[in-house]
N, C-alpha and C positions, 0 to 999 in steps of 0.2 A: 450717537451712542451705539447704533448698531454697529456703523462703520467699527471703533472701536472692540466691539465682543469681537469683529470675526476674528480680526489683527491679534486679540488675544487666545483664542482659539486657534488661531494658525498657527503661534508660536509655541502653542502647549501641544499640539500634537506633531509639529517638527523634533520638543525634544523627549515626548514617548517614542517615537520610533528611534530614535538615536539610543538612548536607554535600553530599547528593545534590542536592539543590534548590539550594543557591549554586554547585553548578558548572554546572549544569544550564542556569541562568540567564546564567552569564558565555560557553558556547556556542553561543548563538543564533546562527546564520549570517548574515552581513550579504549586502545583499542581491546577487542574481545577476547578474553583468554580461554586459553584451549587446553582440558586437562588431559590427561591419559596415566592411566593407571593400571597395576598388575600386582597378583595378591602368591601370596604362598604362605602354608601353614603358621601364622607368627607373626607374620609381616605383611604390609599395604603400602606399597610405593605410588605415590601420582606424583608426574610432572608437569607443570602449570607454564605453559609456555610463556604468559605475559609476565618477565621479572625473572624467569629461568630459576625457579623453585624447583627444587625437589621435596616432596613432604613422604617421611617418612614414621609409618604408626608402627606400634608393639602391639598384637593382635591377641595373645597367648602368656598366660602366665604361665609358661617353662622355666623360666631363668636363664631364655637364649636373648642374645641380643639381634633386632634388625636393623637390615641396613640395603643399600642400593651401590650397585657400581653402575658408571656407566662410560662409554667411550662416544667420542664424534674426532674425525677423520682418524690417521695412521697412528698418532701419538698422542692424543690425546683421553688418558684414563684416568678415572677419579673413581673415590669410594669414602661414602658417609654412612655413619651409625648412626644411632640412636640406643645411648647407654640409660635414658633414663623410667624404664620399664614398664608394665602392661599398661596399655590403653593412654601413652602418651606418643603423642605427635612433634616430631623436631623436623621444625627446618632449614633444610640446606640448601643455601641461595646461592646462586653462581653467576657469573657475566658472561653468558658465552655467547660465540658471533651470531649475529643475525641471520638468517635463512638457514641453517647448519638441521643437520639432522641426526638427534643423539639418542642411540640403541641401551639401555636399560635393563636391567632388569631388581626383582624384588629377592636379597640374601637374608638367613636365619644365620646366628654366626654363634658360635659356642667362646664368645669374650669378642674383643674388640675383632671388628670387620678389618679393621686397616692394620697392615704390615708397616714397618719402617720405612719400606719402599714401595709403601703405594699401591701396594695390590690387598685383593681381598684373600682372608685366611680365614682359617679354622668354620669354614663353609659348614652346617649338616644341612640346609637345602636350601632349592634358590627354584625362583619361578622362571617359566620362558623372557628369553630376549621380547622386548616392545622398544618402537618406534616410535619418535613426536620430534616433529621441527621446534625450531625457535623462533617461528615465526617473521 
């Protein structure tokens, strides 16, 4: 009888640690994301490294619109709004390369940020250039 308990004992805590081990394995933390953020009268830009967000807030009820440009290497420039007004958050998710490092900054835009071609217009003010990898 004893003989028997250990045999099943043995086998109940062979397959807890096998259990242990596949969950163990499915909680790996994915990895830590790193925001950085820069404000100007209107507007609040953070880029969230994990996913390559950009989130853009309406800080001010003026009836300006914000937005963010931002460039990474020579030719690479982009530029998102946010048309939908005080105290809302839109986000602009992007795919860009991995280890890249993309300069930023926070625009206040008198109607939409983006031109036809892609550059930011009708600017009344913009906060300094910031920095954040992609991780």
């Amino acid at each position: 009888m004893i003989a028997l308990l250990r045999s099943f004992l043995g086998r109940f805590a062979v397959l807890g640690a096998a259990v242990i081990t596949v969950l163990g394995v499915g909680m790996v933390p994915q990895a830590a994301a790193v925001e950085t953020c820069v404000s100007v009268t209107g507007a609040r830009v953070c880029f969230e490294s994990y996913g390559d967000h950009f989130y853009v807030k309406d800080t001010a009820q003026d009836g300006y619109r914000p937005g963010v440009t931002f460039y990474y290497g020579f030719s690479n420039h982009y530029v998102c709004d946010n048309p939908d007004g005080y105290n809302d958050t839109k986000d602009c998710n992007y795919d860009l390369p991995e280890n890249t490092t993309v300069n930023f900054k926070a625009l206040v835009c008198d109607g939409p940020c983006l031109t036809a071609m892609g550059e930011a217009d009708l600017v009344i003010r913009s906060s300094g250039w910031a920095s954040a990898s992609t991780g």
